[in-house]
C-alpha positions as CSV (number, residue, x, y, z in Angstrom):
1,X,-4.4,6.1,-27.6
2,X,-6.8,9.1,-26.6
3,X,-7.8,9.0,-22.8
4,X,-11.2,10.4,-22.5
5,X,-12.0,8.5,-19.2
6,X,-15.5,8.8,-17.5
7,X,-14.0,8.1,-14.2
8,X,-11.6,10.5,-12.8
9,X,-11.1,9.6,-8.8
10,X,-8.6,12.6,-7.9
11,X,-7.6,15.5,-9.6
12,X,-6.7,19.2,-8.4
13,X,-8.7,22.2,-8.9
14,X,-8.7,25.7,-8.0
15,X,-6.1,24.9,-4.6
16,X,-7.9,22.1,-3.5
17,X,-8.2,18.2,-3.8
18,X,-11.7,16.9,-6.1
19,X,-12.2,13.4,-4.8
20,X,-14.5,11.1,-5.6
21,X,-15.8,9.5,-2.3
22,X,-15.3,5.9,-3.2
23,X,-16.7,4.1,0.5
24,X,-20.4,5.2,-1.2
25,X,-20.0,4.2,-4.6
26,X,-22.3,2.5,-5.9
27,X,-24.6,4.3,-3.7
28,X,-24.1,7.7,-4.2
29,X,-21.0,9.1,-7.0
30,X,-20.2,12.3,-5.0
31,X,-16.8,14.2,-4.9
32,X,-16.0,15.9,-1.5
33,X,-13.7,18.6,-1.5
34,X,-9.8,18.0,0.4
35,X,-8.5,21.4,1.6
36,X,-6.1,21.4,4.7
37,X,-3.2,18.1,4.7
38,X,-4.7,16.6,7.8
39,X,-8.2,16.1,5.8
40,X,-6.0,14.8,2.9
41,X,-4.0,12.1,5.7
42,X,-8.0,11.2,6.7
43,X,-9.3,10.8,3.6
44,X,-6.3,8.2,2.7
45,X,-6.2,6.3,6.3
46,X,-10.6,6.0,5.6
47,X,-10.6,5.0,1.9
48,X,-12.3,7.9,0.8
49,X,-9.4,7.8,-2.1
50,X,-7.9,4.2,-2.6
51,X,-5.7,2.2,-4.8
52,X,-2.1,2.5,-4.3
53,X,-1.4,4.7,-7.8
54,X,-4.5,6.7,-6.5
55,X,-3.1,7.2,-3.1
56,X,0.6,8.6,-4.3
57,X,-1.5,10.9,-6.3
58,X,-3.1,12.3,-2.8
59,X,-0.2,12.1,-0.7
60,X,1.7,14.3,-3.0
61,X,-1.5,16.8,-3.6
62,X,-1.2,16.7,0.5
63,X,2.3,17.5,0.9
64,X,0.7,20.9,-1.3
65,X,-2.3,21.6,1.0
66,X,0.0,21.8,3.9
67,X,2.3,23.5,2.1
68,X,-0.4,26.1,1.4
69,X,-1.3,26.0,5.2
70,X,2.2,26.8,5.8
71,X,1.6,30.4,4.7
72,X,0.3,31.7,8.1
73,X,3.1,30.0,10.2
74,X,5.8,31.7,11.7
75,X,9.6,31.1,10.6
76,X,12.9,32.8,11.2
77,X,14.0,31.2,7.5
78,X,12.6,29.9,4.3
79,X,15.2,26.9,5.4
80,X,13.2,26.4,8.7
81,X,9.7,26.2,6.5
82,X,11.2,23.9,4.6
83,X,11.9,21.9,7.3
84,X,8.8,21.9,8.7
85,X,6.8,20.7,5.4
86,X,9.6,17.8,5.3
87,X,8.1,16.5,8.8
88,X,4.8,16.9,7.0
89,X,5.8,15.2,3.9
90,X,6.9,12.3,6.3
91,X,3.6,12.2,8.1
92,X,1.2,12.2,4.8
93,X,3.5,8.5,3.9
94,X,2.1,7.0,7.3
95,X,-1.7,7.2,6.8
96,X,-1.3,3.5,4.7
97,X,1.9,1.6,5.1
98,X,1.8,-1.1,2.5
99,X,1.3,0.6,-0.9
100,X,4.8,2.1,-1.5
101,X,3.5,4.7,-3.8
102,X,2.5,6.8,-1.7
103,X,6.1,6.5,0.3
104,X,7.4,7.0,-3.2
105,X,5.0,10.4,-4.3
106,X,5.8,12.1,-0.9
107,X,9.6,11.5,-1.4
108,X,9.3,13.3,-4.7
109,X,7.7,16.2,-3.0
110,X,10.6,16.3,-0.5
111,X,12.8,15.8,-3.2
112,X,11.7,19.3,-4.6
113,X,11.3,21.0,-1.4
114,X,15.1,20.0,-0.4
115,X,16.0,21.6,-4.2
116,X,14.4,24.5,-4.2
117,X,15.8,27.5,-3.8
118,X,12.0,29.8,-4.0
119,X,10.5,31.4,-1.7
120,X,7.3,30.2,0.2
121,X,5.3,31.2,-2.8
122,X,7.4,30.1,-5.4
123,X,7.5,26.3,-3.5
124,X,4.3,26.1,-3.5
125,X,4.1,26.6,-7.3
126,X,6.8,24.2,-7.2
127,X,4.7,21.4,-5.5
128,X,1.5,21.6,-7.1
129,X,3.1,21.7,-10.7
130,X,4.7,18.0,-9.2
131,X,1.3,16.6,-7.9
132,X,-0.5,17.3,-11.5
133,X,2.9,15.8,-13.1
134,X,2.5,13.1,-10.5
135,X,-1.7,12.5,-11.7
136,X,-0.8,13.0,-15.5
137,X,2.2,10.4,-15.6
138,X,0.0,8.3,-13.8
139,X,-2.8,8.2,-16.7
140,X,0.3,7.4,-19.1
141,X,1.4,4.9,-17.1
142,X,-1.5,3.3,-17.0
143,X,-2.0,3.3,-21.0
144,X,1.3,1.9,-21.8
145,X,0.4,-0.9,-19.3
146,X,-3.1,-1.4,-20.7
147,X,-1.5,-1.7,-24.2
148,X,1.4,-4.3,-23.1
149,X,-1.2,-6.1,-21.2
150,X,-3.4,-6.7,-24.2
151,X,-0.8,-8.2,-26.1
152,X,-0.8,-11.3,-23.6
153,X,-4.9,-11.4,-23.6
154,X,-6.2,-14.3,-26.0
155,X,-9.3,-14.0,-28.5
156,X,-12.2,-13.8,-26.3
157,X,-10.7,-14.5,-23.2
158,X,-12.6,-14.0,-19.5
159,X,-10.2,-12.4,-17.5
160,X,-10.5,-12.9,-13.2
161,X,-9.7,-10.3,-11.4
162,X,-9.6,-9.7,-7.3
163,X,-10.6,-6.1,-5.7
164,X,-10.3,-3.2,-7.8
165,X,-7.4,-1.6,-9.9
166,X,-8.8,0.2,-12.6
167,X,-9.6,3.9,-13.0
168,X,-10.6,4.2,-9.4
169,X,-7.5,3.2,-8.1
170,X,-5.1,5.2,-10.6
171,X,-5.4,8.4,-12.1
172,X,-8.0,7.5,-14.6
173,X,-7.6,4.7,-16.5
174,X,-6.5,1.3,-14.1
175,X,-4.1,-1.1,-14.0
176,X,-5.8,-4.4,-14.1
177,X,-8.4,-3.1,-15.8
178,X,-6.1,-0.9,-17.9
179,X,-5.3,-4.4,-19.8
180,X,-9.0,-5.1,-19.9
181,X,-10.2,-2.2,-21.3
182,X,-7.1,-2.4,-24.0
183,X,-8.0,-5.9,-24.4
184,X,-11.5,-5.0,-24.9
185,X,-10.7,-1.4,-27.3
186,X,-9.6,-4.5,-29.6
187,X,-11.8,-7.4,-29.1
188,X,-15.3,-6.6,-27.6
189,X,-15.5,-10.8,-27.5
190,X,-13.4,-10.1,-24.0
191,X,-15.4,-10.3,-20.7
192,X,-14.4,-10.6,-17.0
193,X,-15.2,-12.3,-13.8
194,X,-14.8,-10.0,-10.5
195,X,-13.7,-11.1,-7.2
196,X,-16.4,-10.2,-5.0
197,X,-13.4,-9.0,-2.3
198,X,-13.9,-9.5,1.0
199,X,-14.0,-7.4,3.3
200,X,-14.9,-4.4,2.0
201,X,-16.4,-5.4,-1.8
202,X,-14.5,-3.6,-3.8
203,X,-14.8,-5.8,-6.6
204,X,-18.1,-5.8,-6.3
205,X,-19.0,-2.1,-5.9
206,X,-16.1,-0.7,-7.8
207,X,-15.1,-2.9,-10.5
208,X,-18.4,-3.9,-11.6
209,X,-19.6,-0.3,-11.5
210,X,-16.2,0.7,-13.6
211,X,-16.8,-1.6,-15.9
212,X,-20.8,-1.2,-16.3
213,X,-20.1,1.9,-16.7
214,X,-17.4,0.9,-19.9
215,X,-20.1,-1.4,-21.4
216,X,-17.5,-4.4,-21.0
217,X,-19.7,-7.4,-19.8
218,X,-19.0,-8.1,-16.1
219,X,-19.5,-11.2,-13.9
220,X,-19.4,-11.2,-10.1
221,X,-18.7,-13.9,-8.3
222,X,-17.6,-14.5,-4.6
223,X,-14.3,-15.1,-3.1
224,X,-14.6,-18.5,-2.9
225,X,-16.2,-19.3,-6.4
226,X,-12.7,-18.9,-8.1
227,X,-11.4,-22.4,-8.3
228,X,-14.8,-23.6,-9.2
229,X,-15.1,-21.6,-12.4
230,X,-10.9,-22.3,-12.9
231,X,-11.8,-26.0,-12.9
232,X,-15.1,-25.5,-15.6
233,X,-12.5,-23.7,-17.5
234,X,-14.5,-20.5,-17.5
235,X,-11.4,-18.6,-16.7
236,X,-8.5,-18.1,-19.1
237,X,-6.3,-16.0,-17.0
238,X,-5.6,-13.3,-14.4
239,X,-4.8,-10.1,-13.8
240,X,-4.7,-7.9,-10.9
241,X,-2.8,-4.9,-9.5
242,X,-0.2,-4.4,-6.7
243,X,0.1,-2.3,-3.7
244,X,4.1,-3.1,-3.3
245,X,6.3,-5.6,-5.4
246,X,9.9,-6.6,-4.1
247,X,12.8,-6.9,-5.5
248,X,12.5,-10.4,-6.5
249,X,9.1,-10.5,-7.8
250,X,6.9,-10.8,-4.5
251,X,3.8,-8.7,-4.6
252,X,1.6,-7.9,-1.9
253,X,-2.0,-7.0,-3.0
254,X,-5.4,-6.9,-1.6
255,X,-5.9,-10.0,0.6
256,X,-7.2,-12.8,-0.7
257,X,-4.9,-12.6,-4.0
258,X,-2.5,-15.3,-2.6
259,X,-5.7,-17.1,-2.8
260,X,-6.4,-16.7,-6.1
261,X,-2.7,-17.7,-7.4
262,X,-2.4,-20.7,-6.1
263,X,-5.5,-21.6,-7.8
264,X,-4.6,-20.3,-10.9
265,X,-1.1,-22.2,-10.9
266,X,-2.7,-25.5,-10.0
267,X,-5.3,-24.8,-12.5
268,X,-2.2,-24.0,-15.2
269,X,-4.4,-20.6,-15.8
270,X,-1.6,-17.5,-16.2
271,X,-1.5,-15.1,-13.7
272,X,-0.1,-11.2,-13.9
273,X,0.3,-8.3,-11.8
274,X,-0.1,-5.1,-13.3
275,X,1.4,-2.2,-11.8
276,X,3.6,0.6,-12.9
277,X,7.5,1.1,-12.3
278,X,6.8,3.0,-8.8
279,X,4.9,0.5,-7.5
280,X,8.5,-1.7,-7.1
281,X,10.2,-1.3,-4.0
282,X,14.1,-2.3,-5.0
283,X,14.9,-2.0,-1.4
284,X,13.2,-4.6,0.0
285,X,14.6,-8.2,-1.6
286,X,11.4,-10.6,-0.5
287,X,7.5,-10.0,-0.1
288,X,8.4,-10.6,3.8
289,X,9.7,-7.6,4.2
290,X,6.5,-5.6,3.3
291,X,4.5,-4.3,6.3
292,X,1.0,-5.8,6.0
293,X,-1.8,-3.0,6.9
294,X,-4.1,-4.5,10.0
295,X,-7.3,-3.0,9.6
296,X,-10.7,-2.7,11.7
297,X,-12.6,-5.6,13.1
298,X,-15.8,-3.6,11.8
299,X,-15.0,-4.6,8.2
300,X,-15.4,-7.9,9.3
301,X,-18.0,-8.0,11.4
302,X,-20.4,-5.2,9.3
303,X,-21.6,-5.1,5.9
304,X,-23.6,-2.4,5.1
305,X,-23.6,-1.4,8.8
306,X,-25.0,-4.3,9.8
307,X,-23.7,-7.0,12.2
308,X,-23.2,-10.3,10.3
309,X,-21.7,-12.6,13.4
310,X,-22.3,-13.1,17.3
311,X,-20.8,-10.2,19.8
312,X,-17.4,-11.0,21.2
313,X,-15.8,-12.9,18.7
314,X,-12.1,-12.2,17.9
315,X,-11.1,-10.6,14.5
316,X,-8.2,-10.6,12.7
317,X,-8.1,-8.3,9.6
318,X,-5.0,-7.9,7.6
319,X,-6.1,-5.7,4.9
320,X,-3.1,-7.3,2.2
321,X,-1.7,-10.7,1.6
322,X,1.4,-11.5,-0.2
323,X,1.9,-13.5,-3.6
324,X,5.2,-15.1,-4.0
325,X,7.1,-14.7,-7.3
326,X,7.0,-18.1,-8.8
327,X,3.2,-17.9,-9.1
328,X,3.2,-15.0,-11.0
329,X,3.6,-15.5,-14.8
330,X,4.4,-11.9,-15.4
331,X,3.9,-8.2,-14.3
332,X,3.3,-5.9,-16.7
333,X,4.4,-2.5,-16.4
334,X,4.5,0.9,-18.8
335,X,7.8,-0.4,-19.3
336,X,6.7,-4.0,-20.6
337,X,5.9,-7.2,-19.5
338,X,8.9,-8.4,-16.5
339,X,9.4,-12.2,-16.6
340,X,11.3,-14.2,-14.1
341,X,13.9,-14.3,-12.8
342,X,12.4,-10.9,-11.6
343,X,15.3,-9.8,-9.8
344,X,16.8,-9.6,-12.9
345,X,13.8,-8.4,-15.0
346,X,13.1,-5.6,-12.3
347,X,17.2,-4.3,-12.2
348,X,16.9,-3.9,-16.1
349,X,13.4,-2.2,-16.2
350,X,14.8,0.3,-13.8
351,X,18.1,0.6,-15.9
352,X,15.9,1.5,-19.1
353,X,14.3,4.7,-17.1
């Protein structure tokens, strides 16, 4: 397949970060410019960039910003340099702590600051040649997952999904939506219902605007509409992406997922993650073990910035929620579709790299 994406939410260019601003879309479509690290940690921690494919992408163009700022520093040894952009490296995984690939990007920036043997210079090269690696694997991922995912989309099917994990969230092309628009490349009878996604819309302003933008015919519904559109049988299955799968299947996505799978398994109405390899974190065994990002009470409390409840009230805002394994029918990856038992799905998918 050619990739000739309209959407491309993070790419490098002339030393710096190009990111599209994605807290304004559908507002404005504006890229802001990311030159020093600590912008690069701000722009992840505020959703400027979002998506956890989208965010490894950043952290490991951020490990190269501060690399670059590292010139003017002061070191007795290219060893000591090194070891100061392996603190930074460390930092840039902190500014989100569920989506693993951003743990799993900066780890492969380490990796090549620990094996070079350069100079300042020549690291840098070293870096920013793995952050556009990093973005272009990314797109190919995403492909191969698109193209596996079709294969389990029937004839005209509507396809739910819940917040957003298409091109905005990935290098270009999506994850969820990756399937759709595969799905769609080879039956334009497909169509699909968005998840509103409380609290911050992104089904709403992303996905819809992604998919507008594709021509694929888009219906939004709220949160809570899903069952009732599962029981018209409106719905014929879902897919949606993952911020951090286990080793037994358990995937954490963007809360109110859990939600949707338990409707979809009373409902007998498949249900799929679609994530690539890196988004599997082999070394935790259960969705408990994830750490679930709490998140600002002004999500909850403003939309548009504009209160919606009383003063005073108490907010609790985990920003993820976590499926477990048995309601998910399969996860699709660049490497094909895993079916349970997904521990031992997930150990040979990883044996085949």
């Amino acid at each position: 397949m050619v990739f000739d994406s309209k959407i491309r939410p993070i790419t490098w260019e002339n030393g710096m970060s190009k990111m599209l601003d994605q807290t304004i879309i559908p507002y404005e479509y504006k890229y802001v410019n990311i030159k020093t690290g600590q912008e690069m940690f701000d722009a992840i921690k505020n959703m400027i960039v979002r998506g956890a494919p989208a965010i490894g992408i950043a952290g490991a163009q951020g490990v190269v910003l501060y690399a670059q700022e590292g010139r003017e520093g002061k070191y007795d040894s290219f060893d000591e340099y090194k070891q100061w952009l392996l603190e930074k490296a460390d930092y840039m995984a902190t500014s989100r702590p569920t989506a693993v690939n951003l743990m799993w990007a900066c780890n492969e920036q380490k990796n090549v600051i620990k094996n070079s043997t350069s100079d300042v210079e020549g690291l840098i090269d070293e870096l920013t040649q793995k952050a556009i690696e990093i973005e272009k694997d990314d797109i190919e991922r995403c492909i191969k997952i698109g193209e596996y995912g079709a294969e389990v989309v029937p004839k005209g099917a509507t396809i739910l999904t819940h917040c957003n994990a298409g091109a905005l969230a990935t290098g270009g092309y999506g994850t969820a939506l990756g399937v759709v628009r595969s799905a769609y490349a080879k039956d334009n009878t497909v169509q699909v219902f968005a998840d509103e996604t409380r609290p911050r819309q992104q089904g709403a302003r992303l996905t819809t605007f992604e998919l507008a933008m594709d021509g694929i015919p888009v219906t939004l519904i709220t949160d809570g509409m899903c069952s009732y559109f599962m029981n018209k049988g409106m719905i014929d299955m879902v897919v949606v992406g993952a911020d951090r799968i286990a080793a037994n299947g358990d995937s954490a996505n963007k809360i109110g997922t859990y939600t949707v799978a338990i409707a979809a398994k009373y409902h007998n109405i498949p249900f799929y993650i679609a994530a690539p390899l890196s988004t599997i974190d082999t070394s935790i065994k259960t969705g408990e073990e994830i750490p679930i990002e709490e998140r600002s009470r002004e999500e909850v409390t403003h939309i548009n910035g504009k209160r919606i409840c009383a003063e005073g009230i108490n907010i609790i805002n985990p920003g993820f929620d976590v499926t477990p394994h048995e309601l998910i029918s399969g996860i699709i990856t660049e490497k094909g579709i895993l079916r349970p038992d997904y521990n031992k799905s997930i150990k040979e998918a990883f044996e085949r790299i």
